[in-house]
N, C-alpha and C positions, 0 to 999 in steps of 0.2 A: 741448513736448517738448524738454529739454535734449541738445545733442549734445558731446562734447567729445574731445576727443583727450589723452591722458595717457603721462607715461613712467611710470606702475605702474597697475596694474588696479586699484588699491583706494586711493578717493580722502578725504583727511582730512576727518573733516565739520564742519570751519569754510568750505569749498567754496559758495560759494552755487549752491543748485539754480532760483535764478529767474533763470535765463538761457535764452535763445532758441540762442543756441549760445557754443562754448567752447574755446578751443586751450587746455592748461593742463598742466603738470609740476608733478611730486613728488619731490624728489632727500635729502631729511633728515629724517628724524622725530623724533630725539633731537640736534637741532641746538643747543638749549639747552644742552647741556652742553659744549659745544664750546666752548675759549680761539678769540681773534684773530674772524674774521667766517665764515660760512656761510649761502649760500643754502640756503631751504629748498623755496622751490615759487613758481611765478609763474606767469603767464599772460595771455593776450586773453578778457574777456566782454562779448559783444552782452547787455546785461539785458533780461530780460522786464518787460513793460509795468508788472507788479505789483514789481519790483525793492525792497526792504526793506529795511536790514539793521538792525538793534540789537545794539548789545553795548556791553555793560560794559565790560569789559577784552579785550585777546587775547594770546596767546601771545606773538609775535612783532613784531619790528617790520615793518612797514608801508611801502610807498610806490605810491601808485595814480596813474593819469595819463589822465587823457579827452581822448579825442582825438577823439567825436562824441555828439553829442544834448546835453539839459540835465538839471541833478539839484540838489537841494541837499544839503548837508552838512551835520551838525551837530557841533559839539566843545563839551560841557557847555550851556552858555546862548550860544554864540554859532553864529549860522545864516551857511551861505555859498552861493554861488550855483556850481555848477559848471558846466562849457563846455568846449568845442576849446581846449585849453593847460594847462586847471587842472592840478596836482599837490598832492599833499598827504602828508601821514606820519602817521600813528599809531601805539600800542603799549602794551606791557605799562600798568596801569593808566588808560588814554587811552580812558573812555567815548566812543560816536562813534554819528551815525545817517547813512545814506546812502541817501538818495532817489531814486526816476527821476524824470522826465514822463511820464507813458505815451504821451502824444504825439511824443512825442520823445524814444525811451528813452536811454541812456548807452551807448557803447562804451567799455570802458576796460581799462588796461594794469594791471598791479601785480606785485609782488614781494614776497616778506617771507621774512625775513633774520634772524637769531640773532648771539649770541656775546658776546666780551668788546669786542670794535672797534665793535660797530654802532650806538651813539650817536655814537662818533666820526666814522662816515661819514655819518650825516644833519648833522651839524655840518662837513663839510663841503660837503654840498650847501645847505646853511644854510636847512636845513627840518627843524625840531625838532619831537618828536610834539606833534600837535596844532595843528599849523600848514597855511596853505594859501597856495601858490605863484601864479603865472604864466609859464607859457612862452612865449618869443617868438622865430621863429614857431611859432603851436602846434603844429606836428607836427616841430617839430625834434629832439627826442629818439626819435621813433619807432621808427627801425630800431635803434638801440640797446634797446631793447625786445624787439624781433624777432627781435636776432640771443640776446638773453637765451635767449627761447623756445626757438629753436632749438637752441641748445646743449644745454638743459635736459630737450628730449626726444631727445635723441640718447641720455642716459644710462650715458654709458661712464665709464671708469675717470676719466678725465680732465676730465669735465664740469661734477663742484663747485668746481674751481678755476678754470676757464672763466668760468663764470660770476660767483663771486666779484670775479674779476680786469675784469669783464663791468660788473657795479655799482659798480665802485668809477670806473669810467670815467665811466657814469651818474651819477654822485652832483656829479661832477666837471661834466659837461655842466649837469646842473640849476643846477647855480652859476652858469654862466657863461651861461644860455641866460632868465635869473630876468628880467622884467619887472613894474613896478609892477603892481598892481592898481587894480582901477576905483578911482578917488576920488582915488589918493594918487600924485601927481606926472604926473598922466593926459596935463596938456596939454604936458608938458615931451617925456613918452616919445613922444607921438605927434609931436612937430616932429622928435625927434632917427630917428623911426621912416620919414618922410618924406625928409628928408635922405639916412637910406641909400640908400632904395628909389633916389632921384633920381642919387645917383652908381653906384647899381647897373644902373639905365637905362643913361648916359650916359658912362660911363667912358673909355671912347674917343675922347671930343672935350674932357674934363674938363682942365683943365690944374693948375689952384691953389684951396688954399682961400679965397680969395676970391673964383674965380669961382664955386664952387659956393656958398659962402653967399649969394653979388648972385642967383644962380636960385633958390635956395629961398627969397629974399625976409629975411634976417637977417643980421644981423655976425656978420663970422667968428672974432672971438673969442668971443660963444656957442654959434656952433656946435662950437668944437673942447671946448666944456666941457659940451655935451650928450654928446659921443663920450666924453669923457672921465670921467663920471657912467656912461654904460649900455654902454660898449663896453670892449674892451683894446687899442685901439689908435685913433691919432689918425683924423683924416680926412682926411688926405693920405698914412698910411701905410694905407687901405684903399685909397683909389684908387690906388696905387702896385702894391698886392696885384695888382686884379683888372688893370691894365694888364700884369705879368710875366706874371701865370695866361695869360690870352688869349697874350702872346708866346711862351712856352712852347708850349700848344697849337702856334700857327700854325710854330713852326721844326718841326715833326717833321713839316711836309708836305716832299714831295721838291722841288728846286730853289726852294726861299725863300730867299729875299738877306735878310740881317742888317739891311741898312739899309731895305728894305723893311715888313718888319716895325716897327721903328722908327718910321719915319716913320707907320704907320696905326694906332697908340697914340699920338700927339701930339707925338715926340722928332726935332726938328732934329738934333741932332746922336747921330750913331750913336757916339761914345765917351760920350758921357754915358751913354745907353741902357745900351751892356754893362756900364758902371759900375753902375747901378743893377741890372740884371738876377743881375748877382755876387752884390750886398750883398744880395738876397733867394733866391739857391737855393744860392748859395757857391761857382757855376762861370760862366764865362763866355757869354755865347750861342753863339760859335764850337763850345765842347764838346758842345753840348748836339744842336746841326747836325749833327755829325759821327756820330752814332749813330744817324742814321737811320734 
């Protein structure tokens, strides 16, 4: 039995009815004639065990996102395996098949979208129909998903461009959030995937790129070229990140001393500290104290 929640009572029937349950909105019916970009309907499906789809062609463009179980995909002759991160796009002339496990059926996100912009925006998220992604980490885009939904069944005046405004954020994350896929560049993303995790452990006793390279076991001039292939930023300005974040936090408890703080992120000297702390929030830590 299908359950599902909707912003209209009357659901388009490209909707798939082999779901076990369903959050889902409908905001544009005639969103094809629309210039510039338009959401038209998105939603969360748990698939039912028998999950299916075939089709030819669809109306709209496309962007689905699994965030649990496994399924495969098909785009013409070529088969994919889906999982926790996959992403993909489809659309107008873009035959496609989409499979569960029944063992392990598929949770997934999606969205689809009209207009004269909406090629433009999967070319930004540099997922062209017909194409299939990697999320890293796989539930990184989720709440942007969420908050899609949300918006979508709210269904007020103000909602289509919400949302609009909603994916093109998305599109933007998918960019930046893209990991290889199995086979192609595997052992490179997992060393520079490693790395992070290890300075996101560790940050607080971290001093230099070279000590985090001599603990992940590599030179540090490949490490700052794996950061520099799969991240946007070096790795000395992510450890830098997460040592301001943590300072930030810790000055907004009451009676914390500047140099205190300082000193338990790794900084002998408390003017380098609010020098550095400047160049990443644009205020000094003194200011930041003062608002407690």
């Amino acid at each position: 039995m299908s359950k599902s929640t909707d912003a209209t009572e009357t659901n388009p029937d490209f909707f798939s009815t082999q779901v076990s349950q369903a959050r889902r909105f409908f905001l544009n019916p005639t969103a094809r004639s629309k210039t510039g970009m338009v959401v038209v309907c998105g939603g969360m499906e748990h698939c039912a065990p028998d999950y299916a789809i075939h089709r030819r062609s669809f109306p709209f463009y496309s962007i689905e996102y699994v965030i649990r179980g496994i399924g495969r995909l098909q785009f013409g002759r070529s088969e994919h395996r889906l999982q926790p991160g996959s992403v993909f796009a489809y659309g107008p002339g873009i035959p496609h098949k989409i499979f569960t496990d029944p063992n392990q059926p598929l949770t997934k996100y999606f969205v689809d979208f009209s207009g004269t912009d909406a090629t433009g925006l999967l070319q930004t998220a540099r997922l062209r129909p017909g194409a299939v992604a990697r999320i890293f980490p796989p539930m990184e885009i989720q709440p942007l998903f969420d908050e899609l939904i949300r918006n979508g069944l709210r269904g007020t005046r103000q909602s289509p461009q919400i949302c609009a405004m909603l994916l093109e954020v998305l599109s933007r994350k998918i960019s930046e959030a893209r990991a290889p896929l199995p086979g192609r560049e595997t052992l490179a993303f997992e060393s520079y995937r490693h790395c992070r995790a290890h300075i996101e452990r560790h940050f607080l006793r971290l001093r230099s790129v070279e000590q985090i390279a001599a603990e992940c076991h590599m030179d540090d001039t490949y490490l700052c070229r794996l950061f520099k292939r799969y991240d946007h930023e070096t790795p000395y300005r992510f450890l830098v990140r997460l040592k301001m974040n943590h300072a930030a936090e810790r000055l907004r408890a009451p009676a914390t001393l500047i140099k205190q703080v300082a000193e338990e992120i790794g900084f002998a000297n408390p003017f380098h500290f609010s020098r550095t702390f400047k160049s990443v929030f644009g205020i000094p830590p003194s200011a930041l104290s003062k608002i407690r």
